[in-house]
C-alpha positions in Angstrom: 72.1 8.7 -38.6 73.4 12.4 -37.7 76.3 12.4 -35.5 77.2 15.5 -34.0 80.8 16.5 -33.6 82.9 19.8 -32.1 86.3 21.1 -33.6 88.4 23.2 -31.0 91.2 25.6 -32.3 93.2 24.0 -29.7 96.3 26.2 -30.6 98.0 29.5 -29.1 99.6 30.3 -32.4 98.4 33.2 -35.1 97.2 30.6 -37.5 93.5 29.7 -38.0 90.9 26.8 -38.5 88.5 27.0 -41.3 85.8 24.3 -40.9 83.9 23.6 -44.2 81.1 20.9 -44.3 79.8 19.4 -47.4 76.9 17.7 -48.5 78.0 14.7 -51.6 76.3 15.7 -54.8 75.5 12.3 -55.4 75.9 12.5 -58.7 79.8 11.3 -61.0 81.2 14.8 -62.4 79.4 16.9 -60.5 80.9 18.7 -57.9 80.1 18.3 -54.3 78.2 21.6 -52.5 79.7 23.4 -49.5 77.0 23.7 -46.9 78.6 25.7 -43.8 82.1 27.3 -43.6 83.5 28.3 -40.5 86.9 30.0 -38.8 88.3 29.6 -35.6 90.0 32.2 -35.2 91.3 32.3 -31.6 92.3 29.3 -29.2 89.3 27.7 -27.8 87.0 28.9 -30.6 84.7 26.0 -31.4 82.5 25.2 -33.5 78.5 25.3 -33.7 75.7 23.2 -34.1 75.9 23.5 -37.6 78.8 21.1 -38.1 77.5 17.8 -38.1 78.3 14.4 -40.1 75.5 12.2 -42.0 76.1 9.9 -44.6 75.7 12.5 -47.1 78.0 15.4 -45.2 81.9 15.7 -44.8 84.4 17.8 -42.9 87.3 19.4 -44.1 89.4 21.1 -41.6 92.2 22.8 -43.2 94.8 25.7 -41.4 95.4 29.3 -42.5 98.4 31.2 -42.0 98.3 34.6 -40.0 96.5 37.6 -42.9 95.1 35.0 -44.8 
């Protein structure tokens, strides 16, 4: 099943969001592929269509500090 989600920079600060999804290589030693990367840069940036969850794809949400 595809589920659908939506990540929101929900945050007035200077730090970012970087969404990355990936898709499991399936496969012991090899690593898994990066499929969509995306930054929220401002406060109520969200993200697009492209960020979905199947039972091959995960989400990594991580935060940036400001110039990175």
């Amino acid at each position: 099943m595809t589920k659908k989600v939506r990540i929101e920079n929900a945050d007035t600060s200077d730090f970012r969001v970087v969404v990355r999804v990936y898709e499991k290589s399936g496969v012991e030693g090899v690593p898994d592929s990066l499929v969509h990367e995306e930054m929220l840069r401002h406060p109520c940036d969200m993200t697009d269509d492209s960020v979905y969850l199947t039972d091959s794809r995960y989400i990594v949400i991580s935060e940036l500090p400001p110039g990175s």
